[in-house]
NUKOL-74362 format. One record per residue (C-alpha): residue number from 0; x negated, y, z. Coordinates in Angstrom, 3 decimals, always signed. Each point is the difference from the previous one (the first is absolute). Example, Ala and Ser with C-alpha at 12.3 -4.5 7.8 and 13.67 -1.06 7.14 Angstrom:
BEGIN
<0,<-12.300,-4.500,+7.800>>
<1,<-1.370,+3.440,-0.660>>
END
This chain:
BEGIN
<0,<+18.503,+25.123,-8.846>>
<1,<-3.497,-0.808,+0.000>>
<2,<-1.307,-3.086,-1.100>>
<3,<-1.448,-1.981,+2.510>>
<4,<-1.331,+0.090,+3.926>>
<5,<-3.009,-2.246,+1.246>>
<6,<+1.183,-0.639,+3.636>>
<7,<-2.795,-1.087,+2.529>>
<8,<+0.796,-1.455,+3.697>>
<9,<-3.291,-0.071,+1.874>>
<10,<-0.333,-0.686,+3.920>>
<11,<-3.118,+1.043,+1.586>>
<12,<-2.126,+0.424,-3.056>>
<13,<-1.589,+3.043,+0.057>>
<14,<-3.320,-0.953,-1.583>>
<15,<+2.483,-1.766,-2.909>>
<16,<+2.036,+2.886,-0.008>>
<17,<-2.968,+2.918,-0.252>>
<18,<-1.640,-2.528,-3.084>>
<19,<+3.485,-0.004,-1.535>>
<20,<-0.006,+4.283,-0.137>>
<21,<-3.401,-0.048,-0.929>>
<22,<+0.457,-2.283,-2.914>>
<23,<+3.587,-0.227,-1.253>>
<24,<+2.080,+2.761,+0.633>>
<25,<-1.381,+2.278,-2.430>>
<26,<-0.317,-2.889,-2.529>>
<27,<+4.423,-0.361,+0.415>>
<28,<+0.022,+3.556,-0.286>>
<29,<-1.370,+0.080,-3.501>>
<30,<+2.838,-2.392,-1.049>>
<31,<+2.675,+1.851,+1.938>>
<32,<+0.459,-2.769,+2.264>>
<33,<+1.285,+1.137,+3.570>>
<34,<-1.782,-1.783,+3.388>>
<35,<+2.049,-0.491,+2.763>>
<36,<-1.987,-0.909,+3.115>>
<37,<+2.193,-2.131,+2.771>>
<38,<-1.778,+0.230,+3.533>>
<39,<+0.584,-2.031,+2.896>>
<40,<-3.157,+1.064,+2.120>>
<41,<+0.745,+1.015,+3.097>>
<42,<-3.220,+2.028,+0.132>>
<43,<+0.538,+2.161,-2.518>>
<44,<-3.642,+0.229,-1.077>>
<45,<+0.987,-1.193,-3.924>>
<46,<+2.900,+2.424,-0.014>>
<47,<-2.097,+3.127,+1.135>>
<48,<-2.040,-1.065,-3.523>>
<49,<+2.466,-0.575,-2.108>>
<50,<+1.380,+3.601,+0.821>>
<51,<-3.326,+1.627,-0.816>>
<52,<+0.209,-1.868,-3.670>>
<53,<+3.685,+1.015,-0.284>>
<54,<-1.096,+3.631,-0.298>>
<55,<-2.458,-0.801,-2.708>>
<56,<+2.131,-2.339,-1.789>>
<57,<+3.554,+0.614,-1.139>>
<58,<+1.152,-3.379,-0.849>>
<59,<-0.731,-1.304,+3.426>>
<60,<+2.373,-0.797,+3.301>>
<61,<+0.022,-0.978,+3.133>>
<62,<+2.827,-2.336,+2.451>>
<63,<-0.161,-1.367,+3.519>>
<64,<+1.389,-3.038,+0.311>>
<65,<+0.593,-1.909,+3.706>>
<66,<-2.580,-2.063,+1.087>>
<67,<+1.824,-2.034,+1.310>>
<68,<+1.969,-1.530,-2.445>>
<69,<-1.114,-3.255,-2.124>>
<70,<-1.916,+1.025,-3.287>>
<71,<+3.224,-2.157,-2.363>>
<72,<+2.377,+2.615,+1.572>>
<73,<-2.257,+2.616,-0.712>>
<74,<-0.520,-1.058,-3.565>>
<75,<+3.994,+0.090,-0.756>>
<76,<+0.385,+3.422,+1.602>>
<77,<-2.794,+1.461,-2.182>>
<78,<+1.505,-1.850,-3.236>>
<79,<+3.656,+1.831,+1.033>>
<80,<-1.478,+2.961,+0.335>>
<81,<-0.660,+1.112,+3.294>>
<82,<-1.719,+3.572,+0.554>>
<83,<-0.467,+0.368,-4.093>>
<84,<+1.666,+3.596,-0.566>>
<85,<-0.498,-0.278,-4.097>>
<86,<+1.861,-2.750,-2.501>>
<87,<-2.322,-2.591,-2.014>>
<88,<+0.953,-2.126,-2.921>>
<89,<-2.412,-2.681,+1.773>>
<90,<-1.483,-0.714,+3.255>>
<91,<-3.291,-1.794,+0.387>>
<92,<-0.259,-1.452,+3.279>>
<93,<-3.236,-0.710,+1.120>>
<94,<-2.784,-0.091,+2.924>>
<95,<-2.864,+1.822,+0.441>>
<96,<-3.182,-2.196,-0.743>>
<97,<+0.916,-0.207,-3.825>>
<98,<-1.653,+2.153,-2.346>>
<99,<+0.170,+0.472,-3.487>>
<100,<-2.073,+1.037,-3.142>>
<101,<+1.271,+2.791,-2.371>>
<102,<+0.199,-1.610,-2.938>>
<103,<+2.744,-3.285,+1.722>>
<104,<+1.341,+2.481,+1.524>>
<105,<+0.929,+1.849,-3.156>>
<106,<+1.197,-3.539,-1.494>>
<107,<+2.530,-0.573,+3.313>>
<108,<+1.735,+3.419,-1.071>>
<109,<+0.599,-1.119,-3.482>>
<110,<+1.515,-2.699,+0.700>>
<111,<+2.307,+1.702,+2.371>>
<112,<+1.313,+1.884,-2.757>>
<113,<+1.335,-2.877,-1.599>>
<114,<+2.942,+0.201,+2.280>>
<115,<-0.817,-3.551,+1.587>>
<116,<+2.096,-0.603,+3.924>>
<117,<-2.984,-1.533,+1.185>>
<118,<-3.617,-0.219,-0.627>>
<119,<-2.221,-2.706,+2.065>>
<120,<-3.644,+1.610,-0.061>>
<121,<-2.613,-3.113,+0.035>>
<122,<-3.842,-0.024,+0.558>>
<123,<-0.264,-3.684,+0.335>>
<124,<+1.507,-1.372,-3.096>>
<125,<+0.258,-3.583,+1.195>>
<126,<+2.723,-1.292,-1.916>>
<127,<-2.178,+1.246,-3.293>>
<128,<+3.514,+2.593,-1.015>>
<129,<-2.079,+2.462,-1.106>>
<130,<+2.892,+2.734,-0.194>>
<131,<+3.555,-1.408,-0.899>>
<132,<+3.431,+1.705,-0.084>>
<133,<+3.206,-1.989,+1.222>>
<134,<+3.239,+0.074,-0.517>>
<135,<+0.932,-3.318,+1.934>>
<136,<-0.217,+0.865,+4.089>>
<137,<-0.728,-3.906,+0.969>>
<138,<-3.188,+0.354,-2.507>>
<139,<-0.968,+2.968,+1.456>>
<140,<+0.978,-1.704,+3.140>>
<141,<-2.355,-2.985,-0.673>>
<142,<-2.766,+2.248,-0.890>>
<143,<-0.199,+3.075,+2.306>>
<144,<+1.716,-1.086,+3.199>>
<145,<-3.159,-0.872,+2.030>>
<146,<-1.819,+2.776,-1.631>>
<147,<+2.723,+2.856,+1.374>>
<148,<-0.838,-1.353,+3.461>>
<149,<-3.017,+2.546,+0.197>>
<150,<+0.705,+4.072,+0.359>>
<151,<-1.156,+1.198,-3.001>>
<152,<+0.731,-2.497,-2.705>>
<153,<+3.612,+1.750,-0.575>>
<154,<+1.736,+3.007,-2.082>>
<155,<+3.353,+0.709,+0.406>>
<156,<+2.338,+2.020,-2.553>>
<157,<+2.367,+1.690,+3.111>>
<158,<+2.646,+0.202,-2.159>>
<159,<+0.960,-3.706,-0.545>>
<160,<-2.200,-1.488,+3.120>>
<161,<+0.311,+2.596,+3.072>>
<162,<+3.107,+2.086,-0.782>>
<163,<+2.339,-2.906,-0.251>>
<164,<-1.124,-2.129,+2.273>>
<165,<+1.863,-1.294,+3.026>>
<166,<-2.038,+0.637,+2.706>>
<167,<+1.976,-0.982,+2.621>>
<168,<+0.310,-3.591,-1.123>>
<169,<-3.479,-0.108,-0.880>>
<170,<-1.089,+0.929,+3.055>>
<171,<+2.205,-1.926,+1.843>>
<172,<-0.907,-3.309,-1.981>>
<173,<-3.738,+0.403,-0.105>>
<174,<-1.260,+2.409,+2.988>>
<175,<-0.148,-3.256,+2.142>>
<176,<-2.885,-1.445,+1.628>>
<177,<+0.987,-3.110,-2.382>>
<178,<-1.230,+1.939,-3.636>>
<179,<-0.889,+3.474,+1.861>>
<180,<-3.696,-0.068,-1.516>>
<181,<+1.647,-0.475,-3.801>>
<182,<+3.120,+2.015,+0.507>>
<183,<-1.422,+2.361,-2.760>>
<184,<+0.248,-3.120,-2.294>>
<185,<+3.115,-1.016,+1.050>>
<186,<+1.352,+3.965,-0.845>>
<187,<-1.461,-0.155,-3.485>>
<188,<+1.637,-3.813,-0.922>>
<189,<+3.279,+0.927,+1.049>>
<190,<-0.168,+3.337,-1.513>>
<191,<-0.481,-1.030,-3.695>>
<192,<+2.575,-2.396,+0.038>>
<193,<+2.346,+3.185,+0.281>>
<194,<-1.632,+1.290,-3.275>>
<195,<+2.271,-0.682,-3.086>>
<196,<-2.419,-0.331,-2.272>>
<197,<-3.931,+0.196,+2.067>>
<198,<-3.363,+1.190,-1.098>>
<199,<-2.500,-1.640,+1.597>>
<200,<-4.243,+0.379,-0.955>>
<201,<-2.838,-1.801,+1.676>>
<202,<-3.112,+2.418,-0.892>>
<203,<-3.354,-1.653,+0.445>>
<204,<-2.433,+2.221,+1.122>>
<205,<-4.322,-0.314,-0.268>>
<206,<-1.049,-0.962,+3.317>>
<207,<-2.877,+2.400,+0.313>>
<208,<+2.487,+2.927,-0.765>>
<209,<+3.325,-0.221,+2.638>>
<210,<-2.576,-2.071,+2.775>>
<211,<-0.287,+0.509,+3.817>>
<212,<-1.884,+2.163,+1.563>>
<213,<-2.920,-1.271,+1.823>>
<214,<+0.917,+1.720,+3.229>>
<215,<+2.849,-2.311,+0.335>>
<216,<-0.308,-2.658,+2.907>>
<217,<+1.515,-3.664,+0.610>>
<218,<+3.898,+0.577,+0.215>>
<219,<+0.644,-0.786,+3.811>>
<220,<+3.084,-2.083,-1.157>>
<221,<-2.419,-2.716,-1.338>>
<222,<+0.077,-1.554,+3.067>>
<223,<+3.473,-0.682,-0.301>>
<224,<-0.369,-1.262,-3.261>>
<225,<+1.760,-3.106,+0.456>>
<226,<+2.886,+1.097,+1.747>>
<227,<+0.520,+2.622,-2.874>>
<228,<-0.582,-2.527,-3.371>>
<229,<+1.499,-2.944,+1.443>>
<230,<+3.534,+1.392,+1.811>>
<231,<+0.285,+3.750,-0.712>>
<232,<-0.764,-0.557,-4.279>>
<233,<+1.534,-3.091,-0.007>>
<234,<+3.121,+1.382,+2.082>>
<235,<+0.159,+3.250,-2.343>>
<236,<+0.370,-2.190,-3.398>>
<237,<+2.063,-2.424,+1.423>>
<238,<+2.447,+3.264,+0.922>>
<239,<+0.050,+1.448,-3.354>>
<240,<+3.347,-1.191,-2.129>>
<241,<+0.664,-3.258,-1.811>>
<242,<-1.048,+1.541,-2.887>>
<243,<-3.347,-0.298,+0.434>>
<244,<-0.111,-3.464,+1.523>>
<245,<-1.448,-1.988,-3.957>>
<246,<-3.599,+2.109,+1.155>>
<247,<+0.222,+0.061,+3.590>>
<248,<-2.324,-2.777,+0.828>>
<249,<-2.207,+1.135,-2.352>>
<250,<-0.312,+3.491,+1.202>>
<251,<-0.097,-0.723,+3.619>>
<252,<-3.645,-2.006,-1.208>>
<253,<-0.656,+2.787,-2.253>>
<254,<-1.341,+2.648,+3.077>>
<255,<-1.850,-2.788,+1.565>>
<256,<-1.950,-1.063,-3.398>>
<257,<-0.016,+3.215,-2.026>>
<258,<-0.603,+2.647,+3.310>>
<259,<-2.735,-2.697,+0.687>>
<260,<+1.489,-0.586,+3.713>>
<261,<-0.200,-3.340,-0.248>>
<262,<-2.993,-1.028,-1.970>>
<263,<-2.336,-2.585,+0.910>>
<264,<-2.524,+3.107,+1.398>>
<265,<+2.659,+1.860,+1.763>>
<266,<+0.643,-3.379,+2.050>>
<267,<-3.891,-0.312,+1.050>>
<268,<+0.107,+3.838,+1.089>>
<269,<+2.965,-0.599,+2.066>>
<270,<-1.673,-2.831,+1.623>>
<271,<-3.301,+1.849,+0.945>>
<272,<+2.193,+2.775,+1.839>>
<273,<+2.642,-2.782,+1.068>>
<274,<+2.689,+1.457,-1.288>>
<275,<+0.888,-3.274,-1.463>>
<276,<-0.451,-2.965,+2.420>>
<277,<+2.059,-3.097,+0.549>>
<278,<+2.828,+1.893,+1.934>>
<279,<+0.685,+1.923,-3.549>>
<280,<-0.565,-3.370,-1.846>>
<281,<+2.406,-1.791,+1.943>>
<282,<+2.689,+2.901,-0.029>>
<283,<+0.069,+0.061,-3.975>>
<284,<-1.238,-3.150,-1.126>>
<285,<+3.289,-1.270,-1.260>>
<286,<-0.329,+3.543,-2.586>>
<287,<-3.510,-0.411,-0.899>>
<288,<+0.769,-1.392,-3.462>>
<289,<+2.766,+2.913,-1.048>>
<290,<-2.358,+2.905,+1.328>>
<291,<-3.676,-1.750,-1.296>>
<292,<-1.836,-2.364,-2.194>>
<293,<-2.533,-1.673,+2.234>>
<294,<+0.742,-3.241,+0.931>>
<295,<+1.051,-0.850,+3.671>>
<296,<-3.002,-2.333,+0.524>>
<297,<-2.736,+3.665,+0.149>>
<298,<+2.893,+1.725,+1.588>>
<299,<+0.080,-2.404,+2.629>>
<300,<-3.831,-0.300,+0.581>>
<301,<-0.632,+3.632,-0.068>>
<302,<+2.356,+0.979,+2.726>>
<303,<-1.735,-2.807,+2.431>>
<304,<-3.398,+1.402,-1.225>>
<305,<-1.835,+1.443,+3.150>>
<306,<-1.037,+4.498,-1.130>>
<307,<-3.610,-0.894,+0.271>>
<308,<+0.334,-2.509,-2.338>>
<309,<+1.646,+1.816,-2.868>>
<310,<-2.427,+0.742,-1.691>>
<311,<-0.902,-3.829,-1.061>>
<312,<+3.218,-0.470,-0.858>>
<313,<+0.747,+2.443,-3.092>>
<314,<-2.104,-3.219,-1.396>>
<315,<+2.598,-2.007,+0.206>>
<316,<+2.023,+0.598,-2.961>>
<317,<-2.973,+0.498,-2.497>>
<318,<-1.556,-3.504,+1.061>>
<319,<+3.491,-1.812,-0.615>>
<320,<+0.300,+1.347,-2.873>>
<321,<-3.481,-0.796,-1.192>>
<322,<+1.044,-3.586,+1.396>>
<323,<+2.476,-0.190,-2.974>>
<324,<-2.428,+1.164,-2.986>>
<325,<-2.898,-1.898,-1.069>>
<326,<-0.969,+3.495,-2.126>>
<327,<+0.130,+3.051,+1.723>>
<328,<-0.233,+3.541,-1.161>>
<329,<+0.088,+3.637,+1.394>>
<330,<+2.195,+2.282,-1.775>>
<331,<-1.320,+3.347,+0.634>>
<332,<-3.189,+1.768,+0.969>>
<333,<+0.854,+2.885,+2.690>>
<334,<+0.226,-0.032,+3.507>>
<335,<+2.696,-3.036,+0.763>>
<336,<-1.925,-2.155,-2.638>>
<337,<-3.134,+0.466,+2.143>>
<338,<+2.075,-0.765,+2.741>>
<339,<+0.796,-3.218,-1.324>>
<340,<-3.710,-0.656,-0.668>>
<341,<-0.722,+0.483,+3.176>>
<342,<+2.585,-2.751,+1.619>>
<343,<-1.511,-2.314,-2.721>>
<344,<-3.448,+0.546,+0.824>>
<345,<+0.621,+0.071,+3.753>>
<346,<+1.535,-3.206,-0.931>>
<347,<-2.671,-1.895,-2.524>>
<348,<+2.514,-0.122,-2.961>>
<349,<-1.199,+1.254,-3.572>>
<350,<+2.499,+1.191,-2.553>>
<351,<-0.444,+0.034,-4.056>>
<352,<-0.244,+3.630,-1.072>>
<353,<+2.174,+3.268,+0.960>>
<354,<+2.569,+1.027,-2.370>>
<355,<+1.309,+3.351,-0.926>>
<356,<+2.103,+1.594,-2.652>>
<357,<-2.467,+2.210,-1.619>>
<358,<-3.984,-1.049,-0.243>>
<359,<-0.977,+3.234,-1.350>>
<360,<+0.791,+2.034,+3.462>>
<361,<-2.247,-2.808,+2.469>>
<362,<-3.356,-1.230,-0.133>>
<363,<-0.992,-3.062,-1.740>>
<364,<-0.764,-2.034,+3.194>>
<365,<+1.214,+0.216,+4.134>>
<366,<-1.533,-1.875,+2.286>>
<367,<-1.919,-1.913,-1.847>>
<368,<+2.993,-1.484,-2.508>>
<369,<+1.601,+1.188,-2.901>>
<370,<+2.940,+2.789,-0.474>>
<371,<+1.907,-1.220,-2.681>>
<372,<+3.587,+1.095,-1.926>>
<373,<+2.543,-1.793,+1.186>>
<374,<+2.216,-1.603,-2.774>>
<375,<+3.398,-2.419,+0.692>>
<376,<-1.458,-3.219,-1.632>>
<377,<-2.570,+0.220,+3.011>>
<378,<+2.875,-1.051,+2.601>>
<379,<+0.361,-3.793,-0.264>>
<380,<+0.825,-3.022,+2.434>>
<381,<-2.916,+0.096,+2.106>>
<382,<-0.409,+3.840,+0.104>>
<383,<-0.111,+2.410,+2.678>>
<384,<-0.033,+3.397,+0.021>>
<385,<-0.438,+2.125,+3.152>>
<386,<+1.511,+3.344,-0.948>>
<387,<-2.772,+2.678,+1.776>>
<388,<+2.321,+3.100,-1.239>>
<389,<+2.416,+1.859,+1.788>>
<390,<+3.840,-0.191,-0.209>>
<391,<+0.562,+2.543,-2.624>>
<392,<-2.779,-1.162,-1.862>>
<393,<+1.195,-3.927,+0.256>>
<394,<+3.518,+1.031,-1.359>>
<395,<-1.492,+1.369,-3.339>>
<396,<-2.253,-2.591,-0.562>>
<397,<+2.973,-3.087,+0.201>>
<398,<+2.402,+2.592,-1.693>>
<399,<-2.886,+0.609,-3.155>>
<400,<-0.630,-3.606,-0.297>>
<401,<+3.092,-1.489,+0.653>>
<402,<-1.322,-2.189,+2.917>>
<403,<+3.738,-0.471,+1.743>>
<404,<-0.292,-3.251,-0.682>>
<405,<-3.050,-0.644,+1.356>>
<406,<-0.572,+1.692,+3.320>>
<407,<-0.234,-3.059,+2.024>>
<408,<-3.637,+0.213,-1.983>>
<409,<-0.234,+3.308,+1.194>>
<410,<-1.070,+0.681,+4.036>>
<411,<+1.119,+4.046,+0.892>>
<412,<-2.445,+1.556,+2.095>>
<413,<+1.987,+3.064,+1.158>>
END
């Protein structure tokens, strides 16, 4: 038996495909690590590559998989097995834009050996987890759900997860065009609860080490986005059993919030290519508040906002806000903080100072005012604090301070 498969389903990729063999294979080959290329293009340019690598490398394969079929159907087959002609204690299903550094991937395989049933890989550590075992499957459930929507983000010990599973009912229950897009989620939730006594372990992982590659484009299902969050997620929790319903809500908002689908930003992009617009505002307005924080009112006023005038309004929030504070400050000094100075300048409003966690790392002074550590005791009544950092970034700064209490102070940029 050897000890674990990376298993890659690409579909007309060949310039991903020919950066992944250039880059990676030999990389899994030092750690024994077996690649299993799935192909569904029709053109067979990638496979003719891959075929020419297979003779240099000997930990390297190569599957056709129809074309035709949806990429969730696809996924299961791989995970069962299909076209693998060797045993693995664990399967790593993935895509083919991630790569990965030696020295996280060398971390990933220790882990494996601690005989864990499944491992959620993360490169966005949102939630601030760090890396945490569990032993209770609605915690892990709470956690890791949203994150195990993406290929990539799972390891599977075949024993426990793939060998036993019934496939026929899971198929049959989530294979549907009501949860089809998250039927691998639905698979892995219904699995564990068939473990006796489960292993579960969500692995963060440093961002600039398991990362896209740059060759990969804007996922063509992004125009669908909508249709997928607010039916196909919410129709694929809702399936799952009872015993998941205490975290339900919670992780149905969890994709939109921690996948940053449904951020402020996101919302202005969709407007500009009118992917959101009042038809989509209408449809799911009664939803709005389990699936996002923004308040109906921006919601509202952004779908009715005419494309060329965009633009003006990603002011809208920031100048509310700033309607609320009589002192203002700019958390931050990177590229959405100067974003925010440029609203407030296009604007004519003046803030205090810019704030940031470490004064030794930034200049003294940024556009002409001060760049100042931030402390807690700064935050009082008629404070304001316009948070020019990125999601991530936001998260560790109210988990290091212990600002939960206090975020209506705090205005997220992201």
């Amino acid at each position: 038996m050897n000890k674990m498969a990376v298993c890659i389903l690409t579909y007309d990729r060949d310039d991903l495909i020919t950066e992944f063999l250039k880059t990676q294979v030999e990389l899994y080959e030092q750690f024994e690590v077996d690649v299993w290329i799935y192909d569904s293009n029709e053109n067979h340019v990638c496979g003719k590559s891959i075929k020419e690598y297979i003779k240099l490398y000997s930990n390297l394969y190569y599957v056709e998989v129809n074309s035709n079929l949806h990429s969730n159907k696809k996924a299961l087959q791989i995970i069962k097995g299909y076209g693998r002609t060797k045993k693995y204690d664990y399967i790593w299903f993935t895509q083919d834009a991630f790569r990965i550094e030696q020295d996280e991937l060398e971390s990933i395989i220790e882990i494996v050996q601690n005989d864990f049933d499944i491992i959620t890989i993360a490169n966005d550590d949102s939630k601030c987890l760090s890396s945490k075992e569990y032993y209770d499957v609605r915690e892990y459930f709470k956690d890791s759900a949203w994150k195990l929507t993406g290929y990539g983000n799972c390891i599977l010990k075949t024993s426990s997860m793939i060998d036993n599973a019934d496939w026929d009912k899971i198929e049959k229950k989530y294979l549907v065009d009501t949860c089809i897009n998250y039927a691998h989620v639905g698979y892995y939730f219904e699995q564990l609860l068939l473990i006796e006594q489960p292993k579960m372990f969500y692995k963060h992982v440093n961002y600039g080490k398991y990362y896209m590659s740059k060759l990969k484009k804007q996922p063509s299902w992004i125009k669908n986005v909508f249709h997928i969050i607010c039916e196909v997620w919410v129709g694929l929790i809702d399936k799952l059993p009872d015993y998941y319903d205490v975290y339900k809500k919670e992780v149905i908002k969890s994709l939109c919030i921690d996948a940053n689908f449904f951020s402020f930003r996101k919302f202005i992009y969709y407007r500009k290519l009118d992917i959101y617009n009042m038809d989509i505002y209408n449809k799911y307005k009664n939803i709005w508040p389990m699936l996002c924080d923004l308040d109906e009112d921006f919601l509202k006023k952004l779908a009715e906002t005419e494309l060329n005038e965009v633009e003006n309004f990603e002011n809208y929030r920031i100048l509310k806000f700033y309607e609320k504070y009589r002192n203002i400050y700019i958390y931050g000094s990177g590229i959405v903080a100067n974003e925010v100075v440029e609203i407030l300048k296009r604007n004519k409003k003046d803030w205090i100072s810019f704030l940031v966690s470490d004064v030794s790392l930034n200049k003294q002074n940024l556009h002409n005012h001060n760049i100042v550590k931030f402390e807690k005791k700064m935050i009082k009544k008629d404070v304001g604090i316009i948070m020019g950092v990125n999601y991530k970034n936001y998260n560790e700064i109210v988990k290091k301070y212990n600002l939960y209490t206090l975020e209506n102070h705090l205005l997220a940029m992201y």
